[in-house]
C-alpha positions as CSV (number, residue, x, y, z in Angstrom):
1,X,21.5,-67.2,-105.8
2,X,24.2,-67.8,-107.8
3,X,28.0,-67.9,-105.9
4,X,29.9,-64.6,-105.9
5,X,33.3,-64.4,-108.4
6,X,36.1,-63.9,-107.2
7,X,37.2,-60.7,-108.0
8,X,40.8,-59.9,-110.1
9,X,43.1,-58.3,-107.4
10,X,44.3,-55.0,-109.2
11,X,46.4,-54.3,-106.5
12,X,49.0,-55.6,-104.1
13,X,49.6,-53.1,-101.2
14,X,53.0,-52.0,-102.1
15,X,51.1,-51.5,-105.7
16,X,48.2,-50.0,-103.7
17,X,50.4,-47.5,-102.1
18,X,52.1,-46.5,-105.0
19,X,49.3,-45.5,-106.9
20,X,48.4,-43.4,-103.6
21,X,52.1,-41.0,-103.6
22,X,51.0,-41.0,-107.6
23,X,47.5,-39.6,-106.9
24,X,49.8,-36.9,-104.0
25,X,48.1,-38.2,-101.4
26,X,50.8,-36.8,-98.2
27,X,53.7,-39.1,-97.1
28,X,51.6,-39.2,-93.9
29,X,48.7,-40.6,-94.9
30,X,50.8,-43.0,-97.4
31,X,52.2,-44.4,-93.5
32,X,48.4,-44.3,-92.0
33,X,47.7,-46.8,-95.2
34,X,50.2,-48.7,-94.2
35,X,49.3,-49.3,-90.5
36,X,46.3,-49.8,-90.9
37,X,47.3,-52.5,-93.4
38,X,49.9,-54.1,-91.3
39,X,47.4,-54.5,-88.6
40,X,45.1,-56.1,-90.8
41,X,47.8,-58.7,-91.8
42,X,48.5,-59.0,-88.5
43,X,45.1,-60.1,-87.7
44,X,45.3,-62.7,-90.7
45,X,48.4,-63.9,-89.4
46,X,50.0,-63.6,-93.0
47,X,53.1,-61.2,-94.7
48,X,52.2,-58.1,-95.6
49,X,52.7,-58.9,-99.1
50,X,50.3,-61.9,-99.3
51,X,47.2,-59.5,-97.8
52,X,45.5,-58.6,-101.4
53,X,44.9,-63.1,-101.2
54,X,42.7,-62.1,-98.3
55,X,40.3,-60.1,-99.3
56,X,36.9,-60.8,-98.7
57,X,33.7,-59.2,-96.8
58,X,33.9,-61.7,-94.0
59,X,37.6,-61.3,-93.1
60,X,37.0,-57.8,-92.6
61,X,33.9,-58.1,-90.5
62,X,35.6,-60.5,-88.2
63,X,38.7,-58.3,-88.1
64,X,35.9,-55.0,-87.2
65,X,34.8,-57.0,-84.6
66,X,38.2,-58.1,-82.8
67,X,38.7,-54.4,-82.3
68,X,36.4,-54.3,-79.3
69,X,39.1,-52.6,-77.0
70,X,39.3,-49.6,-79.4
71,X,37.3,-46.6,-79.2
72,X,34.4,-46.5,-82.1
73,X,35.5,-43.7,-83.8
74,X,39.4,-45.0,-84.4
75,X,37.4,-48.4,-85.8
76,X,35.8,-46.5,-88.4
77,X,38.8,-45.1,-89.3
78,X,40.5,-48.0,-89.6
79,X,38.0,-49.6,-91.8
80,X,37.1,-46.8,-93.7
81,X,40.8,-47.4,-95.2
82,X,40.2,-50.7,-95.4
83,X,37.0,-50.2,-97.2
84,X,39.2,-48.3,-100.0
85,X,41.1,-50.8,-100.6
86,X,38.8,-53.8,-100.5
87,X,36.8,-51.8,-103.3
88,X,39.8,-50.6,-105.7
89,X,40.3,-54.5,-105.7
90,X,36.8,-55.7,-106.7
91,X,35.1,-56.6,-103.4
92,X,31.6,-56.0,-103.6
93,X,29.5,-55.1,-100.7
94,X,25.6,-55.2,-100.2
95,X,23.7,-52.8,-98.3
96,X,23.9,-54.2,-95.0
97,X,27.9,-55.2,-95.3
98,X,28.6,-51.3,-96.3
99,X,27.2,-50.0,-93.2
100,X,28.8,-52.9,-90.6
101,X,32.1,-51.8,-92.2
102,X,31.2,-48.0,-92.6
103,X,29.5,-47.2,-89.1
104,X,28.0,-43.9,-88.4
105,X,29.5,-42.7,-85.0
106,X,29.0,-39.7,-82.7
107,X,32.3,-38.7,-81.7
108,X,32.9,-36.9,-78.5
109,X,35.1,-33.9,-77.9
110,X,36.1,-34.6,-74.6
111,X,39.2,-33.3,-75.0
112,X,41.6,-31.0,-72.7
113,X,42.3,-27.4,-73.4
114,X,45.9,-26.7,-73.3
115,X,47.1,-23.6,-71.4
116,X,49.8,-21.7,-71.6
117,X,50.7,-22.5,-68.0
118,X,50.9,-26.1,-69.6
119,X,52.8,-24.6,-72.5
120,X,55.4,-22.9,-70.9
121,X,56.1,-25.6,-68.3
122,X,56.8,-27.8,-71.7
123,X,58.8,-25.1,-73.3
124,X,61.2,-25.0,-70.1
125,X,61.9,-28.6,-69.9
126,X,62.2,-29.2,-73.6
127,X,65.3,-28.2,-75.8
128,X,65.7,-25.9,-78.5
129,X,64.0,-28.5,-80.9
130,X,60.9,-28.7,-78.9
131,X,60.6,-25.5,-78.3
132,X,61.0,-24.1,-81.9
133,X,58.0,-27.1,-82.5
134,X,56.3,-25.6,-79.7
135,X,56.3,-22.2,-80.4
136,X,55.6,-22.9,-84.6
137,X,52.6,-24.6,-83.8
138,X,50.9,-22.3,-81.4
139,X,52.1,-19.4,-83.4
140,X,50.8,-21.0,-87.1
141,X,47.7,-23.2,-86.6
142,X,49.4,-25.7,-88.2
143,X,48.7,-29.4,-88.3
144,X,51.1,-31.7,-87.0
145,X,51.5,-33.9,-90.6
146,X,52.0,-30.1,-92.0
147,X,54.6,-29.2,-89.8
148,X,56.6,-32.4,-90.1
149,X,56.6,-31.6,-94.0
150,X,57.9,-28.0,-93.9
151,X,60.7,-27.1,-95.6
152,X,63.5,-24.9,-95.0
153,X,62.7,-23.1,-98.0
154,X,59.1,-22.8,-97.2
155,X,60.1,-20.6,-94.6
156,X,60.4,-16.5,-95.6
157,X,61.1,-14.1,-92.9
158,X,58.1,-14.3,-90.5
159,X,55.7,-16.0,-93.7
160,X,55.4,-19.9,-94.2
161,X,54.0,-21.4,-97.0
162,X,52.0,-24.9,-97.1
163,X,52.6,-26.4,-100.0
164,X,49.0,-28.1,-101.6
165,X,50.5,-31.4,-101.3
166,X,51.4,-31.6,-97.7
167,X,48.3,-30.1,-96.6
168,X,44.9,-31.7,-95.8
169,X,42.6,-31.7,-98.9
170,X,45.1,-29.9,-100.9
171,X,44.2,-26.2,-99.4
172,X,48.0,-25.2,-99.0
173,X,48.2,-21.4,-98.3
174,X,50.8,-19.3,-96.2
175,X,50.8,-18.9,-92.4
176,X,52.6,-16.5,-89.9
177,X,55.4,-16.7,-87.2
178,X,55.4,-14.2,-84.3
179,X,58.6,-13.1,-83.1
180,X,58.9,-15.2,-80.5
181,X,58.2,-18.2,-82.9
182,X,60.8,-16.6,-85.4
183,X,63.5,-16.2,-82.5
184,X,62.9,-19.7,-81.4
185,X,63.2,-21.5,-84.9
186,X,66.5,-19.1,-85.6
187,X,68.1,-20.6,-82.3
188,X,66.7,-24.2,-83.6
189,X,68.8,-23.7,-86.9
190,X,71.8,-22.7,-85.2
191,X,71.6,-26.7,-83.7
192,X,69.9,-28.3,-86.5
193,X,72.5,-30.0,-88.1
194,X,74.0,-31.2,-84.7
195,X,71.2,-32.7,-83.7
196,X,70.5,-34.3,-87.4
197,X,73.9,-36.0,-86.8
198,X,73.4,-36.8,-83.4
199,X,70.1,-38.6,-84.3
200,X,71.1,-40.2,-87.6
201,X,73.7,-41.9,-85.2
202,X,70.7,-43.1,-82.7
203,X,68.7,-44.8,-85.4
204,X,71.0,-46.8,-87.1
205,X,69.8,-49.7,-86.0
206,X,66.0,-48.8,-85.1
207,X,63.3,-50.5,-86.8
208,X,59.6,-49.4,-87.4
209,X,56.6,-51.0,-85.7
210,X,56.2,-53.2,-82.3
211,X,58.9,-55.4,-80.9
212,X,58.1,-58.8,-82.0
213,X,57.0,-61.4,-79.3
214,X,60.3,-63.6,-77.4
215,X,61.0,-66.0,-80.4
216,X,59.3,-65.0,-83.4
217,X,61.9,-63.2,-86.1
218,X,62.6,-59.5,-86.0
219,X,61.0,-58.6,-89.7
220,X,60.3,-55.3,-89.2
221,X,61.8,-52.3,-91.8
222,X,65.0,-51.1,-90.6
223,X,64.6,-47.1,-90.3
224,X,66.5,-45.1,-93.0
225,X,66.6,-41.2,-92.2
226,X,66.7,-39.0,-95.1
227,X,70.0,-38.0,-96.3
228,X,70.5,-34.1,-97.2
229,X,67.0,-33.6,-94.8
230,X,65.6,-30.2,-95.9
231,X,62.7,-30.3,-93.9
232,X,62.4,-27.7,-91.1
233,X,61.9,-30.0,-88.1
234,X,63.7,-33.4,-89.6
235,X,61.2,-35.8,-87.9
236,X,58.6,-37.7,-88.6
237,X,54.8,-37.7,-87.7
238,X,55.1,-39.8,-85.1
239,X,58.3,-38.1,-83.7
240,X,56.6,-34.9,-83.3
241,X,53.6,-37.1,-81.5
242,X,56.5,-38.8,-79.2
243,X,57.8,-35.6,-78.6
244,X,54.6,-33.6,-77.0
245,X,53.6,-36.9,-75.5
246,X,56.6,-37.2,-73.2
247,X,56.6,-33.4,-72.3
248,X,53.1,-33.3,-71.6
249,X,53.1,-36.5,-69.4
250,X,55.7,-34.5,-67.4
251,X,53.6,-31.0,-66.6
252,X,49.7,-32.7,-66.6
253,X,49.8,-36.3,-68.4
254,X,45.7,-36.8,-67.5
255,X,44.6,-39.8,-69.4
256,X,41.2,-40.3,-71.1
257,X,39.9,-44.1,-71.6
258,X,41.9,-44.0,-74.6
259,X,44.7,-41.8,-75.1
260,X,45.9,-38.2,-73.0
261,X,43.2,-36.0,-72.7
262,X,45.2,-33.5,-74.4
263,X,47.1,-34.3,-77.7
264,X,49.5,-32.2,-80.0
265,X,46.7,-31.8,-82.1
266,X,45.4,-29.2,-79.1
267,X,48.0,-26.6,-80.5
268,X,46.1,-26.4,-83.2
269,X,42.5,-25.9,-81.3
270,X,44.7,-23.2,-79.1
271,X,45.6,-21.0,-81.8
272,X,42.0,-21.0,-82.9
273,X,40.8,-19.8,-79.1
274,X,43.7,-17.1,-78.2
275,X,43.5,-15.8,-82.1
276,X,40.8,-15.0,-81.6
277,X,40.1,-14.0,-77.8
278,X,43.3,-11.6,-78.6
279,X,41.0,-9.7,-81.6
280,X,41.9,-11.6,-84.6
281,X,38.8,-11.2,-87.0
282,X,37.3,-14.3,-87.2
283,X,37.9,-14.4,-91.0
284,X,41.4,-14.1,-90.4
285,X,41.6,-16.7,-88.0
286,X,39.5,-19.8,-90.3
287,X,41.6,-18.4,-93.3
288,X,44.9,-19.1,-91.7
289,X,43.5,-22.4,-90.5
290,X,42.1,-22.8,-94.3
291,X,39.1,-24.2,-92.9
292,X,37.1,-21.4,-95.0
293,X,33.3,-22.4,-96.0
294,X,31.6,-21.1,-98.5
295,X,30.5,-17.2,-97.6
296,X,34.7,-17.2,-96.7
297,X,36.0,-18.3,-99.9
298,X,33.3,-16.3,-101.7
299,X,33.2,-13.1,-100.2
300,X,36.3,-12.7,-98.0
301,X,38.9,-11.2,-99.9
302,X,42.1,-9.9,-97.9
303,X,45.4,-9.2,-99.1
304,X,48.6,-11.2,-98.1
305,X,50.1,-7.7,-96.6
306,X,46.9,-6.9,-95.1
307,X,46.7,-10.6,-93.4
308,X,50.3,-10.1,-92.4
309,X,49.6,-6.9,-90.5
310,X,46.4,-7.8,-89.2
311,X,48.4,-11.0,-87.6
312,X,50.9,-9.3,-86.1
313,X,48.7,-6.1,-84.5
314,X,47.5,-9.2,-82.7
315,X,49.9,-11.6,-82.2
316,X,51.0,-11.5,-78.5
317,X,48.1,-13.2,-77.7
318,X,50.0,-16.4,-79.2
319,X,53.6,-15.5,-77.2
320,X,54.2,-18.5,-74.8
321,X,57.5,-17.0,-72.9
322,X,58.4,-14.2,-75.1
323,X,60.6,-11.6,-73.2
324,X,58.9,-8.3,-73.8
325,X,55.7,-10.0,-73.1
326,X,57.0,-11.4,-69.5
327,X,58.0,-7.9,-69.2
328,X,54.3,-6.4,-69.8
329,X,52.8,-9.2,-67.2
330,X,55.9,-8.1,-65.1
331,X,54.5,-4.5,-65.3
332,X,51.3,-5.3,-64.8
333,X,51.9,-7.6,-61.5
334,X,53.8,-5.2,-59.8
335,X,50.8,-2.3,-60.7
336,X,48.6,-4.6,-59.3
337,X,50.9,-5.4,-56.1
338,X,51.5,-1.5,-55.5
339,X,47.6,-0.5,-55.8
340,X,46.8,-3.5,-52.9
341,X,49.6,-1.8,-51.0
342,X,48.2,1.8,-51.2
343,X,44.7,0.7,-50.5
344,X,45.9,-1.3,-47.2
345,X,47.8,2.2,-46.3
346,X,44.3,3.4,-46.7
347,X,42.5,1.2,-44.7
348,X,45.2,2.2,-42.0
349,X,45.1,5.7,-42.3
350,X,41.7,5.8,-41.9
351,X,41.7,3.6,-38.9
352,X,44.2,5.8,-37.6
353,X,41.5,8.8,-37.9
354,X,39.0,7.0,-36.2
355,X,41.4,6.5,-33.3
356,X,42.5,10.6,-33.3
357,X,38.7,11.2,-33.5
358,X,38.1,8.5,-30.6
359,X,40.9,9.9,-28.7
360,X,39.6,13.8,-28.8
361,X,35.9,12.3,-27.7
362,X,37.3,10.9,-24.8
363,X,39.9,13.0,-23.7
364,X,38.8,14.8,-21.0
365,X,37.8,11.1,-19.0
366,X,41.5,9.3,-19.9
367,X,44.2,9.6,-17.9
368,X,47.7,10.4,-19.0
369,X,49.1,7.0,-19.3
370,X,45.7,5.9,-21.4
371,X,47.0,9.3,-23.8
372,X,50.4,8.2,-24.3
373,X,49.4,4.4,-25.0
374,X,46.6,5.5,-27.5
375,X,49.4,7.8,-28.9
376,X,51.8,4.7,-29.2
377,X,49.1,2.9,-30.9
378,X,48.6,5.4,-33.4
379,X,52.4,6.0,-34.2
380,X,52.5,2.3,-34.4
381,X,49.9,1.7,-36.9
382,X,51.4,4.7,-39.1
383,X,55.3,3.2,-39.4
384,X,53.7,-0.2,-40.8
């Protein structure tokens, strides 16, 4: 068999990532590219900007296989990326190589359902960023790269569009805030540049990636926040991650081998389960998530006003703390507390009829002091 060419590199990874804002990939996966990238460099033990002179089929199976302490599914991940760019470049792979770098694996939802207990614990110990993040997230359905990428201008009244290029697959679309979310984000803007100064001041000096080991040089990217930010939240992916990480660890933090059991991702999965449990149509509910199929984006037609109403008749089954809403559980708990009142009174009352009924039964063989201390018994059951 004659020796394999060596392919001509098309791409370094700066080029590589280039072409990927070109072809409007998000900004978010753009950083996933280069992570995964970085690690991979790391593993070589070589600058980011030498990588595309170390591309071959057996670099990257012995990189897939130092990944031992990582759960399968992040693994294929990771070299699915890798994959990409490997083959934009010219490495060929035969049958068998494609499928050691391009495992099938079963992934397991073990994950934790978040509850609104959970929720509003988070939402009392957070500020008024958090809990605008909070609240838009429970209240949309939104992904966590989607949110990060919202704009102030994206934002109409109580209607939010996703833009096609921030979104997953390109299926933008618009997405609703209940009140509560809408009261929450208005109390946000009144801080937002305040806290845009505050943290520009922070990061002056902070740099992206892990600390380098005692002794080696400090060459990671010094962090350089947007000037004139128009995005809703101002933060980053991994901010907003940071962000529900810390709060959760505070109310629950339960751990799973790999990560917490539950993720800021689970904002998303609880939209989808109250939505719906609080009489959402179904078809409403996987449109706003624009995860529609085929009979959905073929035979469900629905207006924007009639989505918008539809939402709302329905959307207190998304309010985390909202007041009127605490009010209605208020009500409810104290109905609930007065009915087990009146049906102890009952239970006395009718003891109390039993004792009359005992008394006149055995009147005639008690003496007077038994009558007045069956009478004092009765009076004392009454003024309970």
């Amino acid at each position: 068999m004659p020796p394999k060419k060596t392919p001509q590199i098309k791409y370094d990874v700066e080029q590589y990532l280039i072409m990927l804002r070109r072809s409007k990939r998000s900004e978010q996966t753009i950083a996933n590219y280069r992570k995964v990238l970085n690690s991979y460099a790391r593993f070589l033990k070589v600058p980011l900007d030498r990588v595309h002179h170390h591309l071959s089929v057996s670099n990257l199976l012995k990189f897939a296989d130092s990944r031992n302490q990582f759960s399968d599914y992040g693994t294929k991940n990771v070299l699915s990326i890798l994959h990409r760019y490997f083959s934009v470049n010219g490495i060929v792979f035969d049958e068998m190589e494609y499928n050691a770098v391009r495992p099938k694996v079963e992934r397991e939802h073990n994950d934790k359902p978040l509850e609104l207990t959970t929720l509003q614990k988070m939402m009392d110990l957070t500020d008024a960023h958090g809990r605008a993040l909070l609240s838009f997230l429970v209240s949309t359905g939104c992904r966590p790269g989607e949110t990060c990428e919202i704009l102030l201008s994206d934002v109409k009244g109580d209607m939010v569009a996703i833009r096609n290029e921030i979104a997953k697959g390109h299926h933008g679309g618009t997405v609703f805030l209940t009140a509560e979310a809408r009261e929450y984000i208005d109390l946000w803007l009144r801080e937002r540049d305040a806290w845009i100064k505050t943290n520009r001041a922070r990061a002056v000096k902070l740099r992206a990636g892990p600390k380098p080991k005692p002794g080696e040089p400090d060459t990671r990217k010094i962090i350089v926040m947007q000037k004139n930010d128009q995005r809703l939240f101002a933060l980053s992916y991994s901010s907003l991650q940071g962000i529900f990480s810390r709060l959760y660890d505070k109310v629950d933090g339960e751990q799973g081998k790999y990560h917490a059991k539950c993720t800021v991702h689970a904002c998303r999965k609880y939209f989808r389960t109250q939505a719906a449990l609080g009489g959402m149509h179904p078809d409403l509910v996987t449109g706003i998530m624009r995860q529609t199929g085929y009979l959905d984006s073929t035979y469900v037609r629905m207006t924007e006003e009639e989505r918008q109403k539809q939402f709302h008749e329905h959307e207190t089954a998304l309010y985390i703390t909202r007041a009127d809403h605490r009010i209605q559980t208020g009500k409810l708990s104290e109905l609930e507390r007065r009915n087990a009142e009146l049906t102890a009174r009952l239970a006395q009352v009718e003891q109390v009829q039993q004792e009359k009924s005992a008394i006149r039964a055995a009147g005639a063989e008690l003496s007077p002091t038994q009558m007045q201390e069956l009478a004092e018994k009765v009076v004392s059951m009454m003024t309970k």
